[in-house]
N, C-alpha and C positions, 0 to 999 in steps of 0.2 A: 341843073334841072333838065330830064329830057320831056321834052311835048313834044305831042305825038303830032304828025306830019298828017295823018288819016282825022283829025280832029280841028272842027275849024275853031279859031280863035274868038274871045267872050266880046270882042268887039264886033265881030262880023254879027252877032245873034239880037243884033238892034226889033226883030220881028218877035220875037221870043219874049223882050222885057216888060211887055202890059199884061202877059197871060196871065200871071200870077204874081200874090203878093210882094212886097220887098221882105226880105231878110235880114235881119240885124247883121251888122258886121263888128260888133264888139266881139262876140263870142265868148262871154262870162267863164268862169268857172263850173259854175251851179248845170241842177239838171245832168250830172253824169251819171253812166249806166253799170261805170265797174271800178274796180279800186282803182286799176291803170287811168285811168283819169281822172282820177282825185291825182291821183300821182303827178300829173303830166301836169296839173294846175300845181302843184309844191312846187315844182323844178323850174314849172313859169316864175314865179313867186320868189325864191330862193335864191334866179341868178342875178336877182337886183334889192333883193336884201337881207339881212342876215333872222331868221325864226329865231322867236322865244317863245312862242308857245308851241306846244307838243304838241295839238291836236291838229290834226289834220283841218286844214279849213276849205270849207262847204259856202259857195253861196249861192244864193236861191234867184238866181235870174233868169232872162229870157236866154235862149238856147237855138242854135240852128241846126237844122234837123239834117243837113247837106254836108254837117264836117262833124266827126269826130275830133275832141283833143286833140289824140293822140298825131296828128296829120298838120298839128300848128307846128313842130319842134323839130327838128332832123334829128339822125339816131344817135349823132355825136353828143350833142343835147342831152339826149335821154341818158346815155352811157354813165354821163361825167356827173351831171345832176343828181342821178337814180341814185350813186354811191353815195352821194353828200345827205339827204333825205333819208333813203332807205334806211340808218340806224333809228330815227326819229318816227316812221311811220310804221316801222317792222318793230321796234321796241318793245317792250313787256310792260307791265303795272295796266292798269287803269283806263288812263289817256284822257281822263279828264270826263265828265257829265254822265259818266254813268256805263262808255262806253267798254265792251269785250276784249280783251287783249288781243289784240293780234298773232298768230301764229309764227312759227320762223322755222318752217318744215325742210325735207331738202327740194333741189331744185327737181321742177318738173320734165323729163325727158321721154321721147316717144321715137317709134321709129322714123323714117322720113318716108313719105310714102312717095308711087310714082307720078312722072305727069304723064299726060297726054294731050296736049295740044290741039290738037285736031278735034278730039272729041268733044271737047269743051263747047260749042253752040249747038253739037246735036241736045245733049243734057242738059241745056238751059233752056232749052225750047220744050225741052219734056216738062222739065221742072217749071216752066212757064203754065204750060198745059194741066199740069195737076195743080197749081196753085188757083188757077182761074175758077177749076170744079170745087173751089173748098166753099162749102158756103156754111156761113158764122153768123152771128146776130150783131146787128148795127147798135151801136151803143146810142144812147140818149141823154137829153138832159138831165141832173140828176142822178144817173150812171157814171160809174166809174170800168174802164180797163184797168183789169189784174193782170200781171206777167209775173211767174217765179221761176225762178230760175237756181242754177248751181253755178258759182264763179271760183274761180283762182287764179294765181299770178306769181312769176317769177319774178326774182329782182337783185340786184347786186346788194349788200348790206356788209357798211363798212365801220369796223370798229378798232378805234386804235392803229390806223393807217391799215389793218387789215382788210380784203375786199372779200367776200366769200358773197355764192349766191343760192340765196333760198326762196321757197316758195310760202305766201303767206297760209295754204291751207283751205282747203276746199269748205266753202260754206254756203249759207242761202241766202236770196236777195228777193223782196217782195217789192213791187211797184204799185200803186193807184194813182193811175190819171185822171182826169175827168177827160170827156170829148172834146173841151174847148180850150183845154191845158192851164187852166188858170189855176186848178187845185188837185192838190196830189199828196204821196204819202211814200215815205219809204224804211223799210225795216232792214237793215246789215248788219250783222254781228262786228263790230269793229268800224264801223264807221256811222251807228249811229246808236242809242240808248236800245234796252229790251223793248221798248215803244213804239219806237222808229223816230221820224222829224219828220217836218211838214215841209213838200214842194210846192205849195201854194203863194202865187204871187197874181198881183195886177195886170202883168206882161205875160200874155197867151205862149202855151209853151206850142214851138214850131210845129215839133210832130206828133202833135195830139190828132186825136183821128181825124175833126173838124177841119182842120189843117190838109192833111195829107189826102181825106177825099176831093179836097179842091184840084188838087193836081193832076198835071194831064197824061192821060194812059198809052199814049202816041212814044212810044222808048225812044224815036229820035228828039221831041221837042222835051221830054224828062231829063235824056243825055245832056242835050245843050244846057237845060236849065242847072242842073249838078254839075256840071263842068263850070259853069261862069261861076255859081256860089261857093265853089272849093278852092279855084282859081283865085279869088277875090281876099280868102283869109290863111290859104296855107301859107309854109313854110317855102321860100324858094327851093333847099335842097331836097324835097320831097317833091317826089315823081306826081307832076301831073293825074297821069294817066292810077297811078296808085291811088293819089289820095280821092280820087271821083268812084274807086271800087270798096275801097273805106267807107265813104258817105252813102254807097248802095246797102252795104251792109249795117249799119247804122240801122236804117230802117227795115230792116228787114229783122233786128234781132228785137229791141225793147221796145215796142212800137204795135197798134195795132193796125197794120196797113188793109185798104180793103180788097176784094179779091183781085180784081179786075185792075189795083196801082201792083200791087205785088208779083203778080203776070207779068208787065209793063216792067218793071224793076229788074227781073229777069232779064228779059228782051236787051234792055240798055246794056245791059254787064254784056252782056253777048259783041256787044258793039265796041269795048274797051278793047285795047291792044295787051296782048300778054297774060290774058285772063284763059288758064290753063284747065284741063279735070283730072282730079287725081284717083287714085284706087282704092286707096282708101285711108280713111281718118275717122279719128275717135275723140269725141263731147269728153266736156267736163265730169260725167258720170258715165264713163267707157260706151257707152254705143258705139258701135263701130257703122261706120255708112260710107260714103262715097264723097267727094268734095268737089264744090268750086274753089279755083284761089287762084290769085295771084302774087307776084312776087316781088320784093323790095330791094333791089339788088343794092343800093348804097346801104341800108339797115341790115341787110344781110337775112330778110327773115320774109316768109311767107303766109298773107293773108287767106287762112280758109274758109270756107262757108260750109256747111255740114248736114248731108241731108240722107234721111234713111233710104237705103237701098233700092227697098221693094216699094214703098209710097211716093216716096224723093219730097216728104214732110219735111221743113226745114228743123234740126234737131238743135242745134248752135254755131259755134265758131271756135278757133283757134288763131295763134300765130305762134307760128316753128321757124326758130333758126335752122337755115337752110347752108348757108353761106358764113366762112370766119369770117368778123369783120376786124379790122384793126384799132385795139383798142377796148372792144371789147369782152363783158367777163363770161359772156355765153358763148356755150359750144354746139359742134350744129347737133341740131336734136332736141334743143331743149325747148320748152314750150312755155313760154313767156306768158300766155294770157290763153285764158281757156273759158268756154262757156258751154252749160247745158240750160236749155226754154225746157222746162218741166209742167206747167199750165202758161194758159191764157186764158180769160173769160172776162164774159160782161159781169158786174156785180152792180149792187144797187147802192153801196157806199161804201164809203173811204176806210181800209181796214177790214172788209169781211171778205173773208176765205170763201171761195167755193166750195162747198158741201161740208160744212160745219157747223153749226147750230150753236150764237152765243156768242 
């Protein structure tokens, strides 16, 4: 593990712990935002016991808004696990309740684009600055946040001691939250029915809006707070300083932040060590725009963030192998996990589309 020396330790931040609620530190399965994280709970799952059931398993808990999955497991993890799973979640027929077969396209590969280092806090200061001027409509009780989006994913899939790596295939992903996270709805071709399933539980989900306007807009007391709650459930051999630009991006993608946290969230990434600007990179649905990102040197792969050009609108996310790593089946270039934000909007309930009638 390297911690960053510029970064004070989650013990010194004793002033920090009454500003804001506590956090679960379970960190469930349930409440994920992309297949890679269904994934990354299999491979939890899998290296301590052996599956018989085929369907990917969902469950609907409380969730913390400060860590992605993907930031519990190191890449060695992911590598060895993803072969053993991926024949099981990449697989054809059915899959049991109703659900869409999943795809087994080939793997997804992009150029690598450049960094630039230095320019990285002018651009987040801009991209702070136009995020602040957005103004959206507060959701309410009784309201739900809509997010859709375009997802895909790379993965090793092994069959017959064979390892080959394909990508499951570009599809859509509808969310509804309520404000106070207690009830929700989600529609994925392959990982849930033509219906969807219900995210509603008794246990408030973290980053429901209610949640994240509580939090505080100051980047240095947000930092310390994201650094103690990432600190507290990562993996040892994941970077510190990675898995707190992980957790920025979290909320920045499936999440409705308010303007003035999302500014703020900005600002904090500005503050992370190694957090580069790129020239450019391309969403799950080819936009091409400019990037934040950072980079994973033991996983070998580079966390993007993806924002148009000329607005510096956040558009989605990527991660690209940047780096061979040993061991594993990806080569640099390939793009393991991709995302386009296609709407966002207030609705009035669970299921209804913005401008559809019915």
């Amino acid at each position: 593990m390297k911690a960053s020396p510029s970064q004070p330790h989650p013990a010194e931040w004793t002033e920090t712990q009454d500003l804001l609620p506590s956090v679960a530190r379970d960190l469930p399965a349930g409440r994920h935002r992309f297949h890679k994280e269904q994934m990354m709970t299999q491979i939890h799952q899998d290296l301590r016991t052996t599956r018989t059931d085929s369907r990917p398993a969902v469950a609907l808990r409380h969730r913390n808004p400060f860590l992605r999955r993907a930031v519990l497991l190191p890449a060695a993890a992911f590598g060895l696990a993803g072969a053993v799973v991926a024949g099981v979640a990449l697989s054809g027929g059915d899959g049991g309740g109703g659900k869409t077969a999943l795809a087994t396209g080939p793997a997804l590969t992009t150029r690598v684009g450049a960094v630039d280092a230095e320019g990285a806090p002018k651009m987040l200061d801009r991209i702070s600055l136009a995020a602040a001027d957005v103004s959206e409509p507060t959701p309410h009780a009784g309201q739900f946040v809509y997010i859709a989006s375009k997802v895909d994913s790379t993965y090793p899939r092994t069959i017959d001691d064979k390892t080959t790596v394909v990508s499951r295939g570009l599809h859509s992903r509808q969310v509804w939250n309520s404000p106070d996270g207690k009830q929700g709805w989600l529609i994925e071709p392959g990982e849930t029915s033509d219906k969807g399933m219900t995210l509603s539980s008794d246990t408030p989900l973290d980053s429901a809006y209610d949640a994240l306007a509580e939090l505080p807009t100051d980047p240095a007391l947000l930092l310390r707070r994201i650094y103690r709650d990432s600190d507290a459930v990562r993996d040892h051999e994941v970077p510190r300083d990675q898995a707190a630009f992980v957790a920025i991006g979290d909320l920045l993608s499936e999440s409705y932040p308010p303007a003035g946290l999302a500014a703020a969230l900005y600002k904090a990434a500005a503050r992370i060590p190694g957090v580069v600007a790129v020239d450019d990179a391309v969403d799950a649905v080819g936009r091409h725009g400019v990037a934040i990102a950072r980079q994973d040197d033991t996983a070998g792969e580079r966390t993007e963030w993806i924002f148009d050009k000329k607005t510096l609108k956040f558009l989605g996310e990527r991660n690209v192998v940047v780096k061979k790593v040993a061991g594993s089946p990806f080569k640099v270039g390939t793009v393991t996990f991709t995302s386009a934000i296609t709407q966002r909007a207030v609705v009035d309930a669970a299921k209804q589309v913005p401008g559809r009638v019915g």
